[in-house]
Structures are given as C-alpha cells and as structure tokens.
BAGUMAR-711416 format. One line per 3 residues: their letters; for each residue x negated, y negated, z negated of N, C-alpha, C. Coordinates in steps of 0.02 Angstrom, whole numbers, plus 32768, in hexadecimal, padded with zeros to 4 digits. Layout:
A = X Y Z X Y Z X Y Z; ...
% end
This chain:
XXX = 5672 A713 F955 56B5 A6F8 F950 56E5 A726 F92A; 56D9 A76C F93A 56FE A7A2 F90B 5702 A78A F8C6; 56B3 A79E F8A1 56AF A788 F865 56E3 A743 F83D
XXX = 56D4 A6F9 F86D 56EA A6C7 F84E 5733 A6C4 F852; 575E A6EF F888 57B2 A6F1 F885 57AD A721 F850; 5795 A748 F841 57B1 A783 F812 57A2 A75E F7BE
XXX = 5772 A72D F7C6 5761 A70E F783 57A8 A6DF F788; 57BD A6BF F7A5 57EE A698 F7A7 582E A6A7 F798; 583D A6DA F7C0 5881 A70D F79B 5885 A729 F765
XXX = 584C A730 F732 5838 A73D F6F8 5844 A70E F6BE; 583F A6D7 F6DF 5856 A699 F689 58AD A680 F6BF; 58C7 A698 F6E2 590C A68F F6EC 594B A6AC F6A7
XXX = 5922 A6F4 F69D 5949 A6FC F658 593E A6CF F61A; 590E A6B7 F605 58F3 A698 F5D5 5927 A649 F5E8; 5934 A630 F635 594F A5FD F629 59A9 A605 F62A
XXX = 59BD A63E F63C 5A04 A658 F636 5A26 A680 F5F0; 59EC A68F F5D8 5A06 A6D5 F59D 5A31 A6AF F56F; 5A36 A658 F562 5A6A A63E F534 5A8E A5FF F55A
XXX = 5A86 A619 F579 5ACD A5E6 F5AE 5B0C A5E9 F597; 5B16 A61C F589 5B60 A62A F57D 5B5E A65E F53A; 5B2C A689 F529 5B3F A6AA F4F7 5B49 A688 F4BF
XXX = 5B12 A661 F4BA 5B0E A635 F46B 5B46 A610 F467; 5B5C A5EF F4A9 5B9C A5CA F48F 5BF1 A5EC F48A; 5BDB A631 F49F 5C18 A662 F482 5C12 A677 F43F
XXX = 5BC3 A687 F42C 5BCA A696 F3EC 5BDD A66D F3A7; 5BC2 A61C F3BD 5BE1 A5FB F3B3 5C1C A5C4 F396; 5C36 A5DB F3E4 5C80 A5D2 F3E4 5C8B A596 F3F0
XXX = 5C5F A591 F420 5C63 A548 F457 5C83 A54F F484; 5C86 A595 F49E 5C8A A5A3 F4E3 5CE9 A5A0 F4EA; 5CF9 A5A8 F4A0 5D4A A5AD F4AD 5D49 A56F F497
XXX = 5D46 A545 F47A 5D42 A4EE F47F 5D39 A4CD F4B1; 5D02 A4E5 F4E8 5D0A A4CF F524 5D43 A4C4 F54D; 5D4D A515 F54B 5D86 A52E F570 5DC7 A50C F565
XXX = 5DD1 A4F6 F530 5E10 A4D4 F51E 5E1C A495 F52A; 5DE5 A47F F555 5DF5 A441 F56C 5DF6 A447 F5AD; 5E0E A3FA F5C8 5E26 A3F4 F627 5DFB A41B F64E
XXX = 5DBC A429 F63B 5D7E A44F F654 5D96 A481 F678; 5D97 A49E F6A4 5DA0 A4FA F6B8 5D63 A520 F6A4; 5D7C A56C F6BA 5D4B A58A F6A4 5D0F A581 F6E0
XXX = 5D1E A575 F72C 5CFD A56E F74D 5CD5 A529 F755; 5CE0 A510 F733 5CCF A4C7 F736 5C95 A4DA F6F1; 5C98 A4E3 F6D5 5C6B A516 F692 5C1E A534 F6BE
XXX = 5C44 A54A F6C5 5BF8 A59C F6EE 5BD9 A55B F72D; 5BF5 A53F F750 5BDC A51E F79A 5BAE A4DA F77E; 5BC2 A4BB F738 5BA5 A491 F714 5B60 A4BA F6EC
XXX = 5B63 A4F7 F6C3 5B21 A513 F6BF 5B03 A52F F6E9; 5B30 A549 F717 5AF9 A558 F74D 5AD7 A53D F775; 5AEA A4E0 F786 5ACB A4B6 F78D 5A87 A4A0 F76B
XXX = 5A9E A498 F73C 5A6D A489 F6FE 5A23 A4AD F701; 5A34 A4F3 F6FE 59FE A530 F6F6 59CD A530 F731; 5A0A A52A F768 59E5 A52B F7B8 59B3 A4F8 F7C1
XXX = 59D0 A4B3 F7AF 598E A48D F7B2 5955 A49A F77C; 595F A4A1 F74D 5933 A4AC F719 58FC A4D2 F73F; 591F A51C F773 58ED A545 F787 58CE A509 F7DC
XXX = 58EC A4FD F803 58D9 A4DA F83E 58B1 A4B0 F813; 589C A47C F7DC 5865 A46C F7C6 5834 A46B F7AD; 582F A4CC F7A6 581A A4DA F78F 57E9 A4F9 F7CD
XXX = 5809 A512 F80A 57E8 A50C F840 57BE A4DC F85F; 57F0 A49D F851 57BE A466 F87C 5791 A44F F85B; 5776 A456 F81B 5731 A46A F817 56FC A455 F838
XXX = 5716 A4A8 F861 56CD A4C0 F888 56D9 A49F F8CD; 570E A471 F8D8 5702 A448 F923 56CF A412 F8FD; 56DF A3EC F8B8 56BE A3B6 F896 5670 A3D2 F890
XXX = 5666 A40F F88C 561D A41B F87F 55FC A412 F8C7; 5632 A424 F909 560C A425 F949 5603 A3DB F95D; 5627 A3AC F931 5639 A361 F957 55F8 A361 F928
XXX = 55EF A353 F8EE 55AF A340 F8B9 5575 A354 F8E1; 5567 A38B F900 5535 A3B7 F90F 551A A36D F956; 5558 A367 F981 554B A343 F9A9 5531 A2F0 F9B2
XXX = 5564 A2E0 F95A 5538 A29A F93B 54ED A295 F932; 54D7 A2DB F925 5487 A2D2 F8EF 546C A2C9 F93D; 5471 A2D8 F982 5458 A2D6 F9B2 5448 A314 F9CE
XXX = 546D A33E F9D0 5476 A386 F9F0 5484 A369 FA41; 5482 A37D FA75 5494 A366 FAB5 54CE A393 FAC2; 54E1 A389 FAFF 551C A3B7 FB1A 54F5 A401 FB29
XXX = 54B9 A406 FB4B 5493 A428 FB46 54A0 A470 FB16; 547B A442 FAF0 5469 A45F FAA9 54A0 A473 FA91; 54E8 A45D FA7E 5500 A46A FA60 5543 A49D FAA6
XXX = 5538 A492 FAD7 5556 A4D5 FB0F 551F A523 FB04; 54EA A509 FAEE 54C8 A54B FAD3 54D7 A55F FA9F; 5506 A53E FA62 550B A56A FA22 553E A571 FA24
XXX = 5577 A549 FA51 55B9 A548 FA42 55CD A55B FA9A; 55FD A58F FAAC 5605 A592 FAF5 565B A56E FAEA; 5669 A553 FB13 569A A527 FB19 56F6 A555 FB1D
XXX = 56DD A585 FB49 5709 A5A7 FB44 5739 A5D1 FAEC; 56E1 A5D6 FAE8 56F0 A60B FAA4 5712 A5E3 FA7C; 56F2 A5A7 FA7A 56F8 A56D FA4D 5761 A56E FA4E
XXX = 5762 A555 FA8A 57BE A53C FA99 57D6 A57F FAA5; 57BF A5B0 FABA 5801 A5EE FAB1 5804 A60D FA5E; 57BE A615 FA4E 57BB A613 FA08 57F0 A60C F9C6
XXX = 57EB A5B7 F9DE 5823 A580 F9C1 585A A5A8 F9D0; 5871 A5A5 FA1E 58B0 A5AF FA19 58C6 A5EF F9F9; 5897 A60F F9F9 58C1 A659 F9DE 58D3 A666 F99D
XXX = 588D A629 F977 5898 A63C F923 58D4 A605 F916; 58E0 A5DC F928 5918 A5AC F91C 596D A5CF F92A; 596A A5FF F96F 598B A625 F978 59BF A664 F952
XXX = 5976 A68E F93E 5971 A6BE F919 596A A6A5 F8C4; 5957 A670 F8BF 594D A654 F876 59B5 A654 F868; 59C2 A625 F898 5A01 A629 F88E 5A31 A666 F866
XXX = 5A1E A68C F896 5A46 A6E5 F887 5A2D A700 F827; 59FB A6ED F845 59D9 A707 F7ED 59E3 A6D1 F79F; 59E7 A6AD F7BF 5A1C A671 F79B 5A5C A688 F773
XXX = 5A79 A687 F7BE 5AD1 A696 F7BF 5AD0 A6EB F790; 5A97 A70D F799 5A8F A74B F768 5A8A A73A F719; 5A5D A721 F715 5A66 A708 F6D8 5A8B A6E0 F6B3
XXX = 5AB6 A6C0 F6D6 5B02 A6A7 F6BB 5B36 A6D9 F6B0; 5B2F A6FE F6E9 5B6B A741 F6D4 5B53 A776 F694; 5B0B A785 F690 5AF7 A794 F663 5B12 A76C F619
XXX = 5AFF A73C F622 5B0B A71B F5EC 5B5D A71D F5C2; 5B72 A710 F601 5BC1 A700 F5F5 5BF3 A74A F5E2; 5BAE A784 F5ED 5BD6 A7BB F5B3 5BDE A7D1 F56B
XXX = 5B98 A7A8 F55B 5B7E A7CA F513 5B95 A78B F4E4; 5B84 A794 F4AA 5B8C A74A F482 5B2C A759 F45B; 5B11 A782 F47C 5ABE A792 F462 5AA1 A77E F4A3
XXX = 5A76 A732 F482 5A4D A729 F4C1 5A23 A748 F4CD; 59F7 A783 F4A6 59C4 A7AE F4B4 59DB A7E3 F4CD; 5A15 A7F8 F4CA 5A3C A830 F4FA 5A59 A807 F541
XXX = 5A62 A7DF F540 5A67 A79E F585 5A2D A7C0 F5C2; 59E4 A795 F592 59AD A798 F5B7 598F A7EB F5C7; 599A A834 F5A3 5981 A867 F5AC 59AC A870 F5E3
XXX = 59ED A879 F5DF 5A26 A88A F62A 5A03 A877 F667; 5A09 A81C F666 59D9 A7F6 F69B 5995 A819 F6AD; 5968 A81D F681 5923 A850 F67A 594E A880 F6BE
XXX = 5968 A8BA F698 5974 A8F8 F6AD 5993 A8EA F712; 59BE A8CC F70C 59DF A8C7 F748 59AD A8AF F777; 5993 A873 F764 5961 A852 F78E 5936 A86B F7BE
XXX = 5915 A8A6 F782 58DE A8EA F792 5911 A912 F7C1; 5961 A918 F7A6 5953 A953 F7CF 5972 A938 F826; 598F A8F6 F81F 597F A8DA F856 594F A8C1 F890
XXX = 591E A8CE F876 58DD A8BF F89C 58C8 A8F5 F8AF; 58C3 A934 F871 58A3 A96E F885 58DA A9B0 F8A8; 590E A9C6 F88B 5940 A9EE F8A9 5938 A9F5 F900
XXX = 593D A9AC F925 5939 A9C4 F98D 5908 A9D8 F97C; 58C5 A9CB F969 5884 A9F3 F97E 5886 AA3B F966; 58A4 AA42 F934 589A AA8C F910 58D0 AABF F947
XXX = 5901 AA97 F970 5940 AABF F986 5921 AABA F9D3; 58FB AAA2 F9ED 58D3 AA8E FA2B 58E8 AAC7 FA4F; 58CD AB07 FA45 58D4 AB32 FA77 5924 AB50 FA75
XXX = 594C AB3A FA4A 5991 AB5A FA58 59B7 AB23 FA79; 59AF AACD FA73 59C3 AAA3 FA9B 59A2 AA9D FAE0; 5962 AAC8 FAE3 595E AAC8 FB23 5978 AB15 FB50
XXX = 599F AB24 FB2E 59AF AB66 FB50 5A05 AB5E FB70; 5A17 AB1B FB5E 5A65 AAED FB58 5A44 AACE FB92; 5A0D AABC FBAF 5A01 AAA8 FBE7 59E9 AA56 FBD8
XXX = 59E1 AA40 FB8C 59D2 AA09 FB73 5A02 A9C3 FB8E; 5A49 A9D8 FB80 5A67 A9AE FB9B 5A5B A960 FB81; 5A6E A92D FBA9 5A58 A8E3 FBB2 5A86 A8C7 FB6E
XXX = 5ABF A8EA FB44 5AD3 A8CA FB10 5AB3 A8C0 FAC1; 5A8B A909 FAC6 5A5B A904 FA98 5A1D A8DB FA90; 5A03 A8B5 FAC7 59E4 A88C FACF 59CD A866 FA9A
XXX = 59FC A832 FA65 59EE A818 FA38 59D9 A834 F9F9; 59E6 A882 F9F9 59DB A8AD F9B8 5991 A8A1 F9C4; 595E A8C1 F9F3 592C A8D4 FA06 58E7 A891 F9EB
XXX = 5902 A870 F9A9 58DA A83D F981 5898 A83C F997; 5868 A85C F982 581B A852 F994 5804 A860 F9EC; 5844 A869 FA1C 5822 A878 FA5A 584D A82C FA6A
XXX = 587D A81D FA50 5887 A7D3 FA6A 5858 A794 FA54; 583F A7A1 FA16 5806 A783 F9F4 57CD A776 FA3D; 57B5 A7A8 FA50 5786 A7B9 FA8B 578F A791 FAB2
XXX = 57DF A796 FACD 57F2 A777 FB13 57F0 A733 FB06; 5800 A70B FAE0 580D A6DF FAB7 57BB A6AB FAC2; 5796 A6DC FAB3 5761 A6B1 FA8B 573B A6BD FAD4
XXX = 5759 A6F8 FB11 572F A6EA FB5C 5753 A6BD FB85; 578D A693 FB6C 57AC A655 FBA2 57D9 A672 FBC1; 57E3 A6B0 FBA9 5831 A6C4 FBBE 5859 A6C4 FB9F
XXX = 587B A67F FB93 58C8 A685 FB7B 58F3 A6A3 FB98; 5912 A6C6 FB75 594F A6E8 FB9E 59A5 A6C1 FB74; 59CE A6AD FB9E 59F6 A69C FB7F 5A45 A6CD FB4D
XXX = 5A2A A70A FB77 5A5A A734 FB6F 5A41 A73C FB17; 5A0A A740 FAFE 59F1 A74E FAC5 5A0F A70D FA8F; 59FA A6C8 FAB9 5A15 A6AC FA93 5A60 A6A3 FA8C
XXX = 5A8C A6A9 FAAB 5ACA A6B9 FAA0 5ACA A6F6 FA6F; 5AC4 A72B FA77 5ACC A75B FA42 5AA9 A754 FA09; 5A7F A71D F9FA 5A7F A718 F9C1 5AB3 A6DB F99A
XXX = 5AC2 A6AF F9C3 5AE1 A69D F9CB 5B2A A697 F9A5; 5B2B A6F2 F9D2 5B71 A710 F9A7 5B79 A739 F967; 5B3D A736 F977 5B35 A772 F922 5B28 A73B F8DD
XXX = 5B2A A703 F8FA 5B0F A6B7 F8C5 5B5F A6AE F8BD; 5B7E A6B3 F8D3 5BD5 A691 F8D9 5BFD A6C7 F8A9; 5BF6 A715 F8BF 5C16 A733 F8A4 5BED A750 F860
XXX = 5BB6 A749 F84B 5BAA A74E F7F5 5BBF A711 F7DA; 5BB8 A6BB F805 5BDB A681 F7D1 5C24 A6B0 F7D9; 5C48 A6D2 F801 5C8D A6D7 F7F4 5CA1 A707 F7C4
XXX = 5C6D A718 F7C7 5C7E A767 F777 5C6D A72A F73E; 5C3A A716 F747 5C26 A6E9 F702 5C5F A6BB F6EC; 5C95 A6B3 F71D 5CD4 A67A F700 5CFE A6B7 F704
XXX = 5D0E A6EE F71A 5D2F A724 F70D 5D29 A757 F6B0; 5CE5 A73D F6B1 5CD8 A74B F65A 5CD8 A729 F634; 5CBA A6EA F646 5CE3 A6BB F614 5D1E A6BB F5F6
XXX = 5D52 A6B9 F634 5D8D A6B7 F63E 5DB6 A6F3 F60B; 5D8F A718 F62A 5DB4 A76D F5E4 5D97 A75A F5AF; 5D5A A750 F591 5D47 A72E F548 5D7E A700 F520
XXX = 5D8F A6D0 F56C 5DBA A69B F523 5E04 A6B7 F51F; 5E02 A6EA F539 5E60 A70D F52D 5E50 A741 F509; 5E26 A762 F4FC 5E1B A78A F4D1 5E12 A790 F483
% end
C-alpha cells in the first residue's frame, strides 16, 4: 500500500504544475480575474476540477476489484487479495491526503508563471512532507510526540489507515492544512493580479 500512495502523489504534480501557472503566463489569469468571478471562486473551481481528476484516478482500482469480482472471483477469493479494511481506510486516507497534496500543488502553481518550476517545488515539498517527521522522529519524540503533530506523521498514518484505524483527528488536520494552502493559493493569486 506504501508503494501505490507514494506512486499516486507522484503524478499530483504532473496534474497541478499548470493550473494556474500557464494561465498567468499567459495572461488569462488577470482576464479571469476581471470578471464577476472572485479569486476564491477561481482556486475552489480548479481545485475541484484536479481533485476529481485524482479521486478517478483512484477509483480505478475499486473498478479493477468490482471487474476481478465479475470474471467470477468469490468473496472468498477476493477477501484473500483484497482485506476490506485496507481496502476502505486505504480509500479514505488517499482521498483525504490526496486532497492536501492537491491544494499543494495549486499553491505551488499559483506562484510561478513556469509550470516546470510549479511541478519541481510540488516534487520538493511533497518529499519533504512525507519524509522530514520520520527523519525528525527522535527529536519529536523527545517533545513527548504530542497528539497535534499527528497529521504530519504521513507514512505512519498511511499504516493506520490501511489497518482500519481511522482516526478522525488526522482527518481533520488534514483537513486543515487542505483549506489553508487553497487560502495562500487565492492569497497569491490575489498579489499576482495587483502586482
């Protein structure tokens, strides 16, 4: 399950890196702007857009488990390749967390007017969002591993996730970290077209 979230967060830049740059470079993005549109109404409309693009890009692999079950797989059979839990906490976490990495790559986007400098930022942050709690492990656990960091801790919520433990506190904090990059992303917009 590691492997296939980390492949997934991987073409998130590829579907964010020209959301917004190309149409600043452009010069769409201040054409937009000049109409009844807001800027928030802008970012919540691509970030719509992108999000499903990625949630169908997920459901997929529910369509490969429903197919698997057409050719005549049993419940059986297919509770042996697929555990149910992994299956639905799985889901929920990459849909969750897909979100946040989304909303990254919009704010990414919405700084540069170079979509290949868009997608390396996204690259960079992504990595060092996933990897940074593990690398800082023994100094956040010397803070006593308090319960707010929780959502930082990416590949051990992956774990929990994919053993049927949802935790909701995680999904709220990601939650919040999805709200406040769309709010930088209409916060940069926003300085782009006055600038």
């Amino acid at each position: 399950p590691r492997s296939s979230n980390s492949s997934a967060k991987s073409w998130v830049p590829l579907l964010t890196m020209r959301v917004l740059s190309q149409e600043r470079r452009l010069g769409l993005l201040e054409a937009t702007l000049a109409t009844p549109t807001t800027s928030g109404g802008v970012i919540l409309g691509k970030f719509l857009a992108v999000y499903a693009v990625y949630l169908i890009g997920w459901a997929s692999a529910y369509l490969y488990m429903a197919g698997l079950n057409m050719l005549g797989l049993g419940a059986l059979e297919l509770n042996y390749l697929f555990d149910r839990a992994a299956v639905l906490g799985g889901g929920i976490f990459c849909a969750i967390s897909g979100a946040f990495f989304v909303a990254l790559g919009l704010w990414t986007s919405s700084l540069t007017r170079n979509g290949i400098l868009a997608a390396a930022l996204n690259v960079c942050l992504t990595l060092l969002y996933v990897i940074l709690p593990t690398v800082l492990e023994d100094m956040i656990a010397k803070l006593g591993s308090p319960e707010f960091l929780r959502p930082f801790f990416h590949l051990e919520n992956l774990s929990r996730f994919c053993a049927g433990e949802v935790e909701v506190g995680v999904l709220v904090g990601y939650g919040l970290q999805t709200a406040l990059l769309l709010t930088a992303a209409v916060l940069a917009i926003e300085r782009g077209a006055d600038a």
